[in-house]
C-alpha positions, 0 to 999 in steps of 0.5 A: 500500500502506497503511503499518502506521502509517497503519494503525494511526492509521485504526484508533485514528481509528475506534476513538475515533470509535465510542467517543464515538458511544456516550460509552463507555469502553474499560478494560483491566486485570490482573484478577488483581492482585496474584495472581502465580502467575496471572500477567497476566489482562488483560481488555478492557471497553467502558462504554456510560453509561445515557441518560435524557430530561428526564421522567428516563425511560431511553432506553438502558440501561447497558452493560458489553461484556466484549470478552474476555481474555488471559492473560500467564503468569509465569515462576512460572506456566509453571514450576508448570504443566509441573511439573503437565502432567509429573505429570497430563496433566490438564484444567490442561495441555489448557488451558494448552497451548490459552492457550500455542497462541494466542499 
């Protein structure tokens, strides 16, 4: 039986080695900085750079891959939806109900 930390170090092991395959970059970052009623919206991004052959012709295009999002509400953020969920029941409290379900 695989260790959980022997499984975490194949993945990073494979992560890293597909990352300098492509010469790429994996960021992951709050998108909403600085906005505390949306709490933390971390979003995933892998840069793949652009080639280009000595005549200066591109071979592989720049590449941004969105690998998606999740969301870390604030207490702020909690409070205000049930207080909207309370009053409306409405598409804000489907979907804050769908974020809270996943986790």
């Amino acid at each position: 039986m695989q260790k959980k930390e022997q499984v975490a170090q194949a993945f990073k092991a494979e992560l890293q080695a597909l990352l300098d395959k492509y010469g790429a970059e994996l960021e992951a970052k709050d998108f909403w900085q600085g906005y505390a009623e949306c709490g933390e919206d971390v979003r995933m991004e892998v840069t793949v750079p652009a080639i280009y052959d000595a005549d200066h012709n591109c071979v592989r295009e720049w590449t941004d891959i969105d690998l998606g999002a999740h969301i870390f509400p604030t207490p702020n953020a909690v409070a205000h939806r049930e207080a909207a969920c309370g009053r409306s029941g409405g598409a804000e409290c489907s979907t804050a109900q769908t974020t809270e379900s996943k986790k």
